[in-house]
Each structure stands twice: as C-alpha cells, then as structure tokens.
gemmi code that builds the backbone of each chain (N, CA, C; Angstrom):
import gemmi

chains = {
    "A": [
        ("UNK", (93.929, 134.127, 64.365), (92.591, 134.447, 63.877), (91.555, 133.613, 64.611)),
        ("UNK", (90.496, 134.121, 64.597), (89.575, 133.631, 65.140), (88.558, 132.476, 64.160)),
        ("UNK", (88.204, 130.984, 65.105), (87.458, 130.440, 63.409), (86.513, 130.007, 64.826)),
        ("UNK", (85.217, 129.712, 63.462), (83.810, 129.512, 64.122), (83.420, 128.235, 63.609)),
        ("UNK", (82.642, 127.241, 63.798), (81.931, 126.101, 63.740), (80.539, 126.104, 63.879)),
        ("UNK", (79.974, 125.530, 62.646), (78.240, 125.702, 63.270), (77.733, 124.567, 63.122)),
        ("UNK", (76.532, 124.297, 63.691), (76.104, 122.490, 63.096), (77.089, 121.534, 63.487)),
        ("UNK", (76.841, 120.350, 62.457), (77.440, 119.316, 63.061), (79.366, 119.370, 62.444)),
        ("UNK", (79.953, 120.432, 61.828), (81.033, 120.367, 62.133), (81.369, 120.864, 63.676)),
        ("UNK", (80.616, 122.037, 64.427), (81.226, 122.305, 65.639), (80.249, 120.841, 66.422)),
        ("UNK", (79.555, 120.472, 66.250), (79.396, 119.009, 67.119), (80.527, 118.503, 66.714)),
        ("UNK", (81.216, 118.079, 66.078), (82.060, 116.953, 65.653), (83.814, 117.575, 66.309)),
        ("UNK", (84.013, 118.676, 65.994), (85.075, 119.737, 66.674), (85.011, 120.047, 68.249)),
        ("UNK", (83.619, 119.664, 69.045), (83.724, 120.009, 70.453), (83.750, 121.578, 70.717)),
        ("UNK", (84.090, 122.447, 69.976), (83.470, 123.352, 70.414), (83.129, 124.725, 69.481)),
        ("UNK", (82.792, 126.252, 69.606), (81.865, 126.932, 68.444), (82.931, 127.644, 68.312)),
        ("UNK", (83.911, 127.706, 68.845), (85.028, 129.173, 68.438), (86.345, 128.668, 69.075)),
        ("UNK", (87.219, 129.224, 68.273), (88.566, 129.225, 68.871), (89.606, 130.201, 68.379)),
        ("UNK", (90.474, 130.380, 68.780), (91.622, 131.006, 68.097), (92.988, 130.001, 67.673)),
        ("UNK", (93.198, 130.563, 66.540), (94.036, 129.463, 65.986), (95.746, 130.246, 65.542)),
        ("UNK", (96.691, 130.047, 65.478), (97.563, 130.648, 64.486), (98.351, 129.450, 63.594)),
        ("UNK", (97.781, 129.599, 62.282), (98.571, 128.417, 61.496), (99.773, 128.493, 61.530)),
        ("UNK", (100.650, 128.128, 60.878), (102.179, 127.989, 60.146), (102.042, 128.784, 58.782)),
        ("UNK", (103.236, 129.885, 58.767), (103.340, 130.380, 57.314), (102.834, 129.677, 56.272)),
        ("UNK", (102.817, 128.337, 56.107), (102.968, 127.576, 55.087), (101.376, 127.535, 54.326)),
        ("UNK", (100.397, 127.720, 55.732), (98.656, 128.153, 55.697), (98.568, 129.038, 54.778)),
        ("UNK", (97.906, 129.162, 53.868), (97.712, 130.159, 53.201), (96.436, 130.298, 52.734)),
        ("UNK", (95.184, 129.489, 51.983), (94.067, 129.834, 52.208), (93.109, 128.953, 52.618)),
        ("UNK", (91.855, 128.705, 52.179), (91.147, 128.425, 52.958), (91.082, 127.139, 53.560)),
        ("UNK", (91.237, 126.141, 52.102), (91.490, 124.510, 52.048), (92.722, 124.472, 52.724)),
        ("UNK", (94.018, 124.917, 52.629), (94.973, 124.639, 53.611), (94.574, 124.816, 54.709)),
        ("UNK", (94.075, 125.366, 55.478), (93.749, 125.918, 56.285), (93.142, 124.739, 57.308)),
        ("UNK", (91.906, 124.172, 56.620), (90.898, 123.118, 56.218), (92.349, 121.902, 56.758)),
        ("UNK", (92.718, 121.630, 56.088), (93.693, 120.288, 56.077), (94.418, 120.693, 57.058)),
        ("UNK", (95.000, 121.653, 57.549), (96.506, 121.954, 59.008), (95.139, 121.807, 60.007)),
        ("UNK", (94.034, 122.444, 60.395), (93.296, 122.217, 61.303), (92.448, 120.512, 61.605)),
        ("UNK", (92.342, 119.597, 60.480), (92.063, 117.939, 60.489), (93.170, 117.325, 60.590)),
        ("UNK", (94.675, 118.294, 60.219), (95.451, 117.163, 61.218), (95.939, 117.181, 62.740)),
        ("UNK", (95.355, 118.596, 63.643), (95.616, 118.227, 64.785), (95.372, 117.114, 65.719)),
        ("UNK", (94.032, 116.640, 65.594), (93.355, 115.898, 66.434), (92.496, 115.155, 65.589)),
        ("UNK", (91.821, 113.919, 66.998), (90.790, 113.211, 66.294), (89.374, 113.868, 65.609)),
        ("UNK", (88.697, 114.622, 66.639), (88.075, 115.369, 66.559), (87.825, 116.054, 65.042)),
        ("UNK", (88.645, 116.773, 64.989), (89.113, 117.823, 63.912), (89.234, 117.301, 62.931)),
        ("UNK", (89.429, 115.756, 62.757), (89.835, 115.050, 61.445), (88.644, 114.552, 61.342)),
        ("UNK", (87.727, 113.993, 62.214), (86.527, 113.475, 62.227), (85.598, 114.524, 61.447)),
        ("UNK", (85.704, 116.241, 61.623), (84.339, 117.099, 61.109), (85.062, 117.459, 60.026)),
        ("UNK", (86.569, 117.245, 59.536), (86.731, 117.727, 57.929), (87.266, 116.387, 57.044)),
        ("UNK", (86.319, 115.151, 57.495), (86.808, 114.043, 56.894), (86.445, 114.075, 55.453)),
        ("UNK", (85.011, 114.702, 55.044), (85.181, 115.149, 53.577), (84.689, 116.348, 53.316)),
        ("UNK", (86.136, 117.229, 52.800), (86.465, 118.259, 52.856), (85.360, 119.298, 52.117)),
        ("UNK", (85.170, 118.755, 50.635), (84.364, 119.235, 49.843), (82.433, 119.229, 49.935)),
        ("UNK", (82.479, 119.025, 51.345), (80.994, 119.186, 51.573), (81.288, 120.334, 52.812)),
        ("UNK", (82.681, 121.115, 52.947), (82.375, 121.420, 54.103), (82.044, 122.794, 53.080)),
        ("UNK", (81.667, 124.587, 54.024), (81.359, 125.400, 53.095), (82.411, 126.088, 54.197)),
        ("UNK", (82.545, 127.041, 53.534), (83.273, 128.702, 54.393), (83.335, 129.890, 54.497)),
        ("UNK", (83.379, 130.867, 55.294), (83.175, 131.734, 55.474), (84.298, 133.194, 56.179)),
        ("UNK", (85.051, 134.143, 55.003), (85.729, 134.746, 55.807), (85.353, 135.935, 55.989)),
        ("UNK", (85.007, 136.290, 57.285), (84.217, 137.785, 57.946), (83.050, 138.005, 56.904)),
        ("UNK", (82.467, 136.962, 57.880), (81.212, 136.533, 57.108), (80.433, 136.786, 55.846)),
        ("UNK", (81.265, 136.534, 54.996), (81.273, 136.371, 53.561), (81.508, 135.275, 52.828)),
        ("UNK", (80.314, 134.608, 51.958), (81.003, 132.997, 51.683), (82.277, 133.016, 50.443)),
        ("UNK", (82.748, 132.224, 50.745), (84.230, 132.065, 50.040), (84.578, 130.781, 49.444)),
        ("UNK", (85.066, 130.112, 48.908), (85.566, 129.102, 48.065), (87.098, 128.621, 48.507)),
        ("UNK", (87.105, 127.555, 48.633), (88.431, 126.510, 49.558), (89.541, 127.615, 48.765)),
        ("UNK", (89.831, 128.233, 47.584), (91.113, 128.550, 47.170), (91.383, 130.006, 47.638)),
        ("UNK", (90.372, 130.832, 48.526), (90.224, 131.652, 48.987), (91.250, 132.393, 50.374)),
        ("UNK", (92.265, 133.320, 49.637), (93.461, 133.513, 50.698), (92.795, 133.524, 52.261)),
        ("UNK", (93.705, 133.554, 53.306), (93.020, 133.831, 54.665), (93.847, 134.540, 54.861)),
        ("UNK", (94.718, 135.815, 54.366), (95.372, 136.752, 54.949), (94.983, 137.749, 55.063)),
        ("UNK", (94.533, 138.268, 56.429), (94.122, 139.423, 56.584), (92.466, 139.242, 57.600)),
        ("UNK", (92.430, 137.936, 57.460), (91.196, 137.280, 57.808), (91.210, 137.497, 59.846)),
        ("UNK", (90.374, 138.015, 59.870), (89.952, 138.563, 61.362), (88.912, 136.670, 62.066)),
        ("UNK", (87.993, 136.531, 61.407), (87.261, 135.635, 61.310), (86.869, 134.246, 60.300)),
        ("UNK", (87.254, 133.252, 60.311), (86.793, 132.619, 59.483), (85.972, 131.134, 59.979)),
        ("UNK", (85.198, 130.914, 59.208), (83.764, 130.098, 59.613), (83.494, 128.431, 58.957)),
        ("UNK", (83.651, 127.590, 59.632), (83.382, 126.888, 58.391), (81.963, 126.408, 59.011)),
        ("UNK", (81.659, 125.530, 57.888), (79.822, 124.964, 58.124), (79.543, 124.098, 57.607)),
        ("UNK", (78.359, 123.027, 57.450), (77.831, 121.918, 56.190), (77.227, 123.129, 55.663)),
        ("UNK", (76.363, 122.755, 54.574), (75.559, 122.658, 53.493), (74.554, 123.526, 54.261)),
        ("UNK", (74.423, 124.680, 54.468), (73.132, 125.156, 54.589), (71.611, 124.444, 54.691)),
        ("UNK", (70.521, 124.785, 55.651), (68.947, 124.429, 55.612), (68.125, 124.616, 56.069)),
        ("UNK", (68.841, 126.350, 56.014), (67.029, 127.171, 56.275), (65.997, 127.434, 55.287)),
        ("UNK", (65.544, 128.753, 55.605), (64.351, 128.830, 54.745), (63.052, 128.157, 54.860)),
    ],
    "B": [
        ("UNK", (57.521, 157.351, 46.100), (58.000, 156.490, 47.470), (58.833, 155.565, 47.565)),
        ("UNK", (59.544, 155.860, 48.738), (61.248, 155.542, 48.689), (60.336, 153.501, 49.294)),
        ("UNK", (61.396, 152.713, 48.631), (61.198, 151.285, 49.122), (61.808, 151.014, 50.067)),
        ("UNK", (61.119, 150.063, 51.012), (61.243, 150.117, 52.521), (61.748, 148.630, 52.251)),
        ("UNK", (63.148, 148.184, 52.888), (63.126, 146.997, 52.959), (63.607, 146.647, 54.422)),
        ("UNK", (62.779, 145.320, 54.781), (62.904, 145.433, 56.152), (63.596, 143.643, 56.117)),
        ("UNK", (64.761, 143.525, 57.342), (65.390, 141.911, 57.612), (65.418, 142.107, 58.787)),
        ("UNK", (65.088, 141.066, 59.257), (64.676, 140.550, 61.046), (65.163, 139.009, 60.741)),
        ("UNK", (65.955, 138.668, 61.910), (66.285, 137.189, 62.269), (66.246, 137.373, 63.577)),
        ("UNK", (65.343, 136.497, 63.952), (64.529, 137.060, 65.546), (64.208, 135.208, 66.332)),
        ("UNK", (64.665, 134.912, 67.590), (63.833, 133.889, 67.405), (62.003, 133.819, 68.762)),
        ("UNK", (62.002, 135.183, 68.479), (60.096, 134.808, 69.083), (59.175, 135.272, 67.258)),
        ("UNK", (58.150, 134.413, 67.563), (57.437, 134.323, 66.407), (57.134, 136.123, 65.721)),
        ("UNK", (56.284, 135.866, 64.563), (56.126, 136.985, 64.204), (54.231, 137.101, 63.623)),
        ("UNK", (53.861, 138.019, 63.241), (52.838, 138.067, 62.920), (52.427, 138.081, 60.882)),
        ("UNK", (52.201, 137.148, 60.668), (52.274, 137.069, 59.167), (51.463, 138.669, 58.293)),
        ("UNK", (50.085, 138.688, 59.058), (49.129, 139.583, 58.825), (49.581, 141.397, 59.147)),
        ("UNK", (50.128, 141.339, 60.416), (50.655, 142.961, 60.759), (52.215, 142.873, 59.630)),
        ("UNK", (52.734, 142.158, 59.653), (53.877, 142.441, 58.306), (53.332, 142.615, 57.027)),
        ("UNK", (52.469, 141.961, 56.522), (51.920, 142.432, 55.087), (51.438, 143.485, 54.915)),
        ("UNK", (50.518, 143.903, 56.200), (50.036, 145.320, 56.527), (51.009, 146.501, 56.345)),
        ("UNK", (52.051, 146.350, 57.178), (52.820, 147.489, 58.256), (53.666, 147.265, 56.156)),
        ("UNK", (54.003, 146.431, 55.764), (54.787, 147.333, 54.163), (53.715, 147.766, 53.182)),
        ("UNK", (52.586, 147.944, 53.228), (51.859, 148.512, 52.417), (50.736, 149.706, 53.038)),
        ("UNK", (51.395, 150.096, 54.449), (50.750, 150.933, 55.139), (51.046, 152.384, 54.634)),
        ("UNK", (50.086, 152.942, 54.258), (49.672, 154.229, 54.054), (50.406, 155.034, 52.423)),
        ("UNK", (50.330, 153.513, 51.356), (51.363, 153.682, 50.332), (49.863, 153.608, 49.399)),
        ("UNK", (49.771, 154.200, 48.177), (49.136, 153.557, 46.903), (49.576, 153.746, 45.773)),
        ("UNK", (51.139, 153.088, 45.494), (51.573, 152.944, 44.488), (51.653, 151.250, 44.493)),
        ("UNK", (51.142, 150.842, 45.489), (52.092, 149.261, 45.289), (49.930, 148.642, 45.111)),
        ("UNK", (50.004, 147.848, 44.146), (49.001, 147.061, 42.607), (49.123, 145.369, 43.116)),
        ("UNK", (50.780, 145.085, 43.957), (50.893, 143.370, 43.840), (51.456, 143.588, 45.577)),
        ("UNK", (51.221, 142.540, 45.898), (51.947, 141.815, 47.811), (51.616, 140.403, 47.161)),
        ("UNK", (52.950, 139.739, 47.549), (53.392, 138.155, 47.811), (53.687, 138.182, 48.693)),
        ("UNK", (53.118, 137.128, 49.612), (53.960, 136.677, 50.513), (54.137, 135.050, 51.018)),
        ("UNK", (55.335, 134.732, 51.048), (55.536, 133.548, 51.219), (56.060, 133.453, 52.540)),
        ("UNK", (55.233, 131.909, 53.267), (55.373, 131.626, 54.847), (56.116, 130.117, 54.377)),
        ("UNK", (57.373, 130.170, 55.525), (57.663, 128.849, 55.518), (57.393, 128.202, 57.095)),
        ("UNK", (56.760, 127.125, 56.738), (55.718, 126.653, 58.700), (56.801, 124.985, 58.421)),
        ("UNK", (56.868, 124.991, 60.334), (57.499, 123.798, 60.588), (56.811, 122.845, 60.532)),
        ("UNK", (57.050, 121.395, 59.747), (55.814, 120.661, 59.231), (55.854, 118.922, 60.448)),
        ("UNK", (55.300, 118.477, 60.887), (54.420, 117.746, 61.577), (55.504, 116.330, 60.981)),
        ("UNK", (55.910, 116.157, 60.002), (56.250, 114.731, 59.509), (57.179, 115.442, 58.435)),
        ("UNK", (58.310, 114.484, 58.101), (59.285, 114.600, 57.032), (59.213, 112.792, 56.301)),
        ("UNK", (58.581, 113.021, 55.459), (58.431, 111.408, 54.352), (57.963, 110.379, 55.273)),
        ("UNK", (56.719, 111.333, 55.998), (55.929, 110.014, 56.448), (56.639, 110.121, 58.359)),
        ("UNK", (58.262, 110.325, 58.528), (58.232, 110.009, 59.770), (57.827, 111.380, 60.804)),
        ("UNK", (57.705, 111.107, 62.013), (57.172, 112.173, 62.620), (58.313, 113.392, 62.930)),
        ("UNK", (57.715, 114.813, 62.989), (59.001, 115.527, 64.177), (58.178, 116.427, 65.071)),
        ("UNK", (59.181, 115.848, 65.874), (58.492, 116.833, 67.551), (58.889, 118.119, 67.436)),
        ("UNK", (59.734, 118.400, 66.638), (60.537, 119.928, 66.876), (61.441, 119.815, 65.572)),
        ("UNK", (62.130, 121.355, 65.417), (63.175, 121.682, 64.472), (63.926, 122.444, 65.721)),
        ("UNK", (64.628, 122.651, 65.489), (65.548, 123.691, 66.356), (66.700, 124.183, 64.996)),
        ("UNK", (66.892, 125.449, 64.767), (67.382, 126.005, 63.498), (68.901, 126.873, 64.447)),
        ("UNK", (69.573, 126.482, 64.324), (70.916, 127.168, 64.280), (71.538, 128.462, 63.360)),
        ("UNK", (72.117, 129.346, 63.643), (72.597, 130.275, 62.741), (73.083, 131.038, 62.887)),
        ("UNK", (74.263, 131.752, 61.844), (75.431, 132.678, 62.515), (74.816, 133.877, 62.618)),
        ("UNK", (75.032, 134.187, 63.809), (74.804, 135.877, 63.778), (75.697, 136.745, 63.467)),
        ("UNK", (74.843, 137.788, 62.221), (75.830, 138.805, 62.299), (75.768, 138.147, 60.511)),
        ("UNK", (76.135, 136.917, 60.217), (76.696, 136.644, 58.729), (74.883, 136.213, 58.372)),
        ("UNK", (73.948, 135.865, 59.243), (72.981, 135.698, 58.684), (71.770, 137.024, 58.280)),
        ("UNK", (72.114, 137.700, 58.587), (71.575, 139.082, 58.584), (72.103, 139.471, 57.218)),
        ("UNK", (73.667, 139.559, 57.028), (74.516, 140.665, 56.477), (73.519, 139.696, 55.010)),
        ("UNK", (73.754, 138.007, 54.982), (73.714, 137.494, 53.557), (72.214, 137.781, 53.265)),
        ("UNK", (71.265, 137.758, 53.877), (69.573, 137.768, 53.577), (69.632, 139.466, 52.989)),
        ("UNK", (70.300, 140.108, 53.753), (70.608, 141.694, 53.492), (70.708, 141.924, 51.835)),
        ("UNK", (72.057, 141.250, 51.697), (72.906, 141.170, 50.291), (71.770, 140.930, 49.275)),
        ("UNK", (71.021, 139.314, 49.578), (69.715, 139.532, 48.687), (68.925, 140.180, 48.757)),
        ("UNK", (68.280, 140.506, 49.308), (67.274, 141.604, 49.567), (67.721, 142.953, 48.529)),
        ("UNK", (68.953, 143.417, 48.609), (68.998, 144.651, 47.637), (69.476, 144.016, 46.178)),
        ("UNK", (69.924, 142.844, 45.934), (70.593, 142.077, 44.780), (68.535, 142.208, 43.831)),
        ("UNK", (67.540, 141.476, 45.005), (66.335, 141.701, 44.646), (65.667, 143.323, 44.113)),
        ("UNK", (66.084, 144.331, 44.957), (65.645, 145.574, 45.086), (65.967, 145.914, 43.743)),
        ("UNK", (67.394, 145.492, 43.279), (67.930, 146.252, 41.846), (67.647, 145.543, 40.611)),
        ("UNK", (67.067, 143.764, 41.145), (66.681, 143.136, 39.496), (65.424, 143.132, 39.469)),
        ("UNK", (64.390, 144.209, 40.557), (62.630, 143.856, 40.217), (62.561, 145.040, 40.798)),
        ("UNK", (61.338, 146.007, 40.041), (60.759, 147.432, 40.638), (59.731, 146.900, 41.761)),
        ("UNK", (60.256, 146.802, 42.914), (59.512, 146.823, 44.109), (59.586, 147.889, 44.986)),
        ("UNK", (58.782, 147.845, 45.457), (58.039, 148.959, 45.929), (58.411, 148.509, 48.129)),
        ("UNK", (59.103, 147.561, 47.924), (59.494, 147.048, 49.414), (59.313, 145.858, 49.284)),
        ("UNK", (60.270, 145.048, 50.519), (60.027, 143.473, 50.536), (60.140, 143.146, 52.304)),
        ("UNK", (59.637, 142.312, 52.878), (60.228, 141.999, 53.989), (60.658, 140.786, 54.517)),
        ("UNK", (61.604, 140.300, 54.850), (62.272, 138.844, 55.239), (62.408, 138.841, 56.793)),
        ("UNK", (62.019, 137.690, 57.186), (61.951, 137.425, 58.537), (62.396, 136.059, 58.725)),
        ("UNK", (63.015, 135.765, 59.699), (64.129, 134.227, 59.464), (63.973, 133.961, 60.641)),
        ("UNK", (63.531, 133.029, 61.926), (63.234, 132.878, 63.407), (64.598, 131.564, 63.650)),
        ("UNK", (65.189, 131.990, 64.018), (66.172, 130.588, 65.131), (65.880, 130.256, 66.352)),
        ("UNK", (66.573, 129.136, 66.792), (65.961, 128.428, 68.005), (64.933, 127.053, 68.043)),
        ("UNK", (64.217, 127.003, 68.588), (63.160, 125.514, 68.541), (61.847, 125.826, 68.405)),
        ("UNK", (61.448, 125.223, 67.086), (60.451, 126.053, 66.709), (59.044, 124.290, 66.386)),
        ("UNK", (58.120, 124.141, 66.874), (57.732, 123.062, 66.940), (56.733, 123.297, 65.546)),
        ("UNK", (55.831, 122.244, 65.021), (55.054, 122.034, 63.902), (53.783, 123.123, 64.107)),
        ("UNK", (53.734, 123.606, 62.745), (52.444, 124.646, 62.700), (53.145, 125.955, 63.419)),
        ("UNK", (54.116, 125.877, 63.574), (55.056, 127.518, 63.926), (55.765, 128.343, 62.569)),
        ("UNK", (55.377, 129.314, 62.583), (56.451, 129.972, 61.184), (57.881, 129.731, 61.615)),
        ("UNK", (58.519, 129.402, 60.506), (59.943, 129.768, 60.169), (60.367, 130.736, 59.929)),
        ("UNK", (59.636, 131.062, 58.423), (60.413, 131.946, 57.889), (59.067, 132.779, 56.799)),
        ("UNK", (59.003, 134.376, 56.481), (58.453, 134.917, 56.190), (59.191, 135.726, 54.822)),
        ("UNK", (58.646, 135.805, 53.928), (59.143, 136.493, 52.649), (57.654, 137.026, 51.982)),
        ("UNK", (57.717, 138.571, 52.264), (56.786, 139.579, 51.734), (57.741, 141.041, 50.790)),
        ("UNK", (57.114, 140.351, 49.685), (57.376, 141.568, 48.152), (55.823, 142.323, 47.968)),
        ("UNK", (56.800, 143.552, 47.674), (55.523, 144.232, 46.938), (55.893, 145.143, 45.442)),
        ("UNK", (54.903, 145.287, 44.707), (55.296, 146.036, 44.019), (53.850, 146.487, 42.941)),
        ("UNK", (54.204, 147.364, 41.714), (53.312, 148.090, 40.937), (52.546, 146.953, 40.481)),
        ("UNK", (52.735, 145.445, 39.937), (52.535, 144.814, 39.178), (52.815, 143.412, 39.792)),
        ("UNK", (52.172, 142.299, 39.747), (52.275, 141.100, 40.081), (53.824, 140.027, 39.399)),
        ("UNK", (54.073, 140.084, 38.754), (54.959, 139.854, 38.383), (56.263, 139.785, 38.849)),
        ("UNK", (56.827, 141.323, 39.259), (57.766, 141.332, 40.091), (57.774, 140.917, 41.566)),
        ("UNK", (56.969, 140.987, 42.232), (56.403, 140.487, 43.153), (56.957, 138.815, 43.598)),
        ("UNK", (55.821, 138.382, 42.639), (56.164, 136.886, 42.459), (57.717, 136.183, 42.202)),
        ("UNK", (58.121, 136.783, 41.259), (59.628, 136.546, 40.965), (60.365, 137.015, 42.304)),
        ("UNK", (60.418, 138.190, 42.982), (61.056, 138.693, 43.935), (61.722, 137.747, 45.132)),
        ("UNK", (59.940, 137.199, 45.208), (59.862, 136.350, 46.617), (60.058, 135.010, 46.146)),
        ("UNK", (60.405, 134.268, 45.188), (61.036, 132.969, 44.989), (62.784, 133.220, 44.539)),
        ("UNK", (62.530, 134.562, 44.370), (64.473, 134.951, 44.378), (65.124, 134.150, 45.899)),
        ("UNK", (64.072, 135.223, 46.880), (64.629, 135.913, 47.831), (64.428, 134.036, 48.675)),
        ("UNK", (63.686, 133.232, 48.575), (63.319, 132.244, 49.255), (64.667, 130.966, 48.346)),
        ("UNK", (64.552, 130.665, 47.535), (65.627, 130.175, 46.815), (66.934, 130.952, 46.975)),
        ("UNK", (67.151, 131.772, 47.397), (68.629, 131.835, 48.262), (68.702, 131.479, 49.537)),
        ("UNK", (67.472, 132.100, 50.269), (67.631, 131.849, 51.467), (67.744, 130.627, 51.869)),
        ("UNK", (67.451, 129.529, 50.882), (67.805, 127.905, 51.488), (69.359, 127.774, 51.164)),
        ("UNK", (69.820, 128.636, 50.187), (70.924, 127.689, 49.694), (72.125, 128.247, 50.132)),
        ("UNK", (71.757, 129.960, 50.552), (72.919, 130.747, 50.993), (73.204, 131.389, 52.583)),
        ("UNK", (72.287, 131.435, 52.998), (72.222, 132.019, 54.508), (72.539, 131.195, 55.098)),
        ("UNK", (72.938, 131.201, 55.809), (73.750, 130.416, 57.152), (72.932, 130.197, 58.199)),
        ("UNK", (71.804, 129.116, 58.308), (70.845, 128.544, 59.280), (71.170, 127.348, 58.864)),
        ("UNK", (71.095, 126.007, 60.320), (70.958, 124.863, 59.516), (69.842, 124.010, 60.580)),
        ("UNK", (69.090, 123.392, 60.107), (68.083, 122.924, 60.545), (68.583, 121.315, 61.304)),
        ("UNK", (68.185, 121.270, 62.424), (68.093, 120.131, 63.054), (66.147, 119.555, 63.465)),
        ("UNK", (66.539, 118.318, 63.244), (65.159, 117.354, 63.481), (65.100, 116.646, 64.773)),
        ("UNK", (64.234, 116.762, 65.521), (63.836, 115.959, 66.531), (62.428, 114.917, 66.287)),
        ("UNK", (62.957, 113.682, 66.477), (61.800, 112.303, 66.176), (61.659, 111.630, 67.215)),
        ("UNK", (60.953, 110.722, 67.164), (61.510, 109.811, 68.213), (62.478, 108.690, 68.311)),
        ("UNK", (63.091, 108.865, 67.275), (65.024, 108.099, 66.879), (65.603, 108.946, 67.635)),
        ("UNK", (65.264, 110.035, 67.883), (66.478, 111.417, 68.468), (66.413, 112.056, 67.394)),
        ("UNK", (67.975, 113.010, 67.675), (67.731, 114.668, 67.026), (68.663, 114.178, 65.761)),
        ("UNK", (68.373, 114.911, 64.473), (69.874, 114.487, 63.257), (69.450, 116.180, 62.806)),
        ("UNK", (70.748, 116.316, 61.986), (70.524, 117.133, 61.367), (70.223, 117.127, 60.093)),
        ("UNK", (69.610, 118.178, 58.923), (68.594, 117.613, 58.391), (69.663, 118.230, 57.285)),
        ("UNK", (69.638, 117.282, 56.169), (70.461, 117.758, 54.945), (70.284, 118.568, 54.161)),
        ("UNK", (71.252, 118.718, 53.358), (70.473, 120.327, 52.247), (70.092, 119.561, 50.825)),
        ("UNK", (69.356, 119.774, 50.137), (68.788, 118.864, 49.082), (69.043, 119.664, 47.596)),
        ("UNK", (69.750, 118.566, 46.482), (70.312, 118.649, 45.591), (69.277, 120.128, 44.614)),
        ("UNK", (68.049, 119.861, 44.560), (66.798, 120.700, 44.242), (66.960, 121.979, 44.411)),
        ("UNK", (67.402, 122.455, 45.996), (67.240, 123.688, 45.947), (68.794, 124.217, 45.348)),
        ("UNK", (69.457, 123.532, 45.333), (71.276, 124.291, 44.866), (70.406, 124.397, 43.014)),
        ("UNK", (69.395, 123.466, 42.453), (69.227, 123.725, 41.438), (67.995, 124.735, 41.141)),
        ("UNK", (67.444, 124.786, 42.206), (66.871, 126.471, 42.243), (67.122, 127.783, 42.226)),
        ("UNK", (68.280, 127.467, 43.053), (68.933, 128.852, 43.428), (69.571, 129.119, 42.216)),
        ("UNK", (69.940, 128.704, 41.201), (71.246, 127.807, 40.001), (70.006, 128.547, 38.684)),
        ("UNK", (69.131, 128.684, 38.899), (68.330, 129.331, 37.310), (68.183, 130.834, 37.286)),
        ("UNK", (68.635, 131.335, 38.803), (68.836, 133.061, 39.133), (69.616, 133.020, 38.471)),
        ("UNK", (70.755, 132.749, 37.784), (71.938, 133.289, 37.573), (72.141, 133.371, 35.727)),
        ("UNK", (71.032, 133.304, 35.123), (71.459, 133.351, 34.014), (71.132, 134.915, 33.890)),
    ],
}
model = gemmi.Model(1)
for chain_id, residues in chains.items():
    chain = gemmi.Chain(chain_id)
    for i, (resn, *xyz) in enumerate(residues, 1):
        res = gemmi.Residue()
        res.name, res.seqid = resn, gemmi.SeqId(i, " ")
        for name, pos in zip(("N", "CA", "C"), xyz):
            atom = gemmi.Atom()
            atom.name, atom.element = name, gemmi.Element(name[0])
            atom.pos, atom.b_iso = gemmi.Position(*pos), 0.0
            res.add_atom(atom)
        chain.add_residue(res)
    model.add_chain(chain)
structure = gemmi.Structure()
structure.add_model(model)
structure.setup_entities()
C-alpha cells in the first residue's frame, strides 16, 4: 500500500510517499503506526508520540483502531491548521 | 432555485468581492450573505512573521471541505455557500481562506459559515507553517478550536 506524510511527520520521515507491505500480523491503523517507528531512526523519531499523530485511509479520517485492509492509500499527519 | 455550492483549493489569490457577487448573481430569493475572510496576520503574540506557507493533501482536502459543505447544505436552508482554501506561501495582509453562505434569512447564514470555518480548522488537511526571524516552525493546532468544532455535534 501506498502511505503519505504531510508536515512535520514527513519532515521527520525524510520523505512524502512510499510504498510499504507490512507483515500479516499489521492489521490496523495503530499497528501499522508502531511496525513503521520500528524500522528506523527516522520513523521512530515522527511517531515518537503516537497519539498526536492523526490518519487517513483513502482520504478519509480514521481512528488508530481503524482496519487497513483493503486500504489503497493511507496518510498520516499532526494536528491540522488551516482555516 | 437549485443551491449552488462552490469548493476551490487553489494556491493564486482570489477575489473576496466577485465571489460574494458571482453566488448571489441573478438570484432574489437569497434576504442574508456572510462572509467570512481568513487574512495572513503580520505578528503571532507579539512576534513577527514574514510568511505562512500552508501545506495540504490534495485530493483529501477538497473531498473533506466538500463533506462539510453538504453536512452544512442539509442542517441550514441555504440558498448556496462558497469555500475557498489557498496553499503555498502566502505573506501578511493576503487571504487564506474565504467562507461565503447565503440564504432566505440571516440566521442560517451566520451559523452556516462558523460551521463551515470551525471544521475547516479542525478537519481539513492543511497545516500551517511560520516564517520569523528564528526561522520557519510549524504552527500548532490550538485546544479552542477542537472545542469549537466539539459544540456542532450536539
């Protein structure tokens, strides 16, 4: 699947997109969240606290307990601050 | 007359005056127009900023301003609304962001466009960066508006 970064998690990740394939064991969003902060420094550095991060699957916001099967796209982000 | 709702996330400026116009052009059922401008401001608590530069997903920032926009259409008789959202680097005394309701009666109107502006901080996917002369940070989301957006829902 494809995941996206915006703001300062893709500053902190190095870059805005990638393709990823978890391990069966992935299943939604927060797992997801935790198998991708333990590859690298990087990666552990932009989901060091988890519960400020937000998400997004095919661009729809979603909640950490939120399956990712079937998921074409998924997004994570901080805290929104437009408007 | 069918309600016209119009979403643009564009980043060259827009015209505040031909948008208020162009949704109440050649209509006389609509009695109320709100419109709310959000302008990039000169200082944040006193310190200075040279610039904002606003980030945002395309494609998910459209679809979510969209989602409100008709969530608005079905809880207020308006007569049309229009949202306009600009990304990119946008310096002080530049619009941001544009939110124009109309409708039979002032009321809906008013309510419409603090719907539609109180999501748009808390749910659309833009995030604002600051340029000072410390350098650039990005600018946080503030406890206030999650409790704005938070009194739609009763």
């Amino acid at each position: 699947m494809k995941v996206k970064y915006f703001a300062w998690v893709r500053e902190r990740i190095g870059k805005a997109e990638e393709t990823v394939e978890p391990p069966d064991h992935v299943h939604t969003v927060g797992e997801l969240i935790a198998w991708l902060a333990g590859r690298d420094e990087s990666s552990a550095h932009a989901f060091e606290t988890p519960k400020v991060i937000r998400a997004a699957i095919d661009r729809t916001h979603v909640q950490p307990n939120a399956a990712i099967a079937g998921a074409r796209e998924v997004a994570f982000f901080p805290p929104m601050t437009g408007g | 007359m069918t309600a016209i709702v119009t979403v643009r996330v564009q980043q060259e400026d827009f015209d505040t005056a031909r948008e208020i116009a162009a949704l109440g052009d050649g209509r006389i059922d609509i009695g109320a127009v709100v419109s709310f401008s959000g302008i990039c401001r000169g200082s944040d608590h006193g310190a200075p900023i040279s610039a904002l530069t606003l980030e945002h997903y395309p494609g998910m920032a459209e679809d979510e301003i969209m989602r409100h926009a008709n969530q608005a259409m079905a809880r207020w008789q308006l007569a049309g609304l229009t949202v306009i959202h600009r990304f990119g680097r946008i310096v002080p005394g530049e619009n941001i962001v544009l939110v124009v309701t109309a409708s039979s009666h002032r009321r809906a109107a008013f309510e419409a466009a603090e719907f539609l502006m109180d999501y748009l901080k808390t749910s659309a996917p833009f995030w604002k960066r600051e340029e000072t002369a410390d350098g650039e940070s990005w600018v946080e989301a503030k406890s206030h508006d999650d409790a704005a957006t938070a009194r739609w829902k009763s």
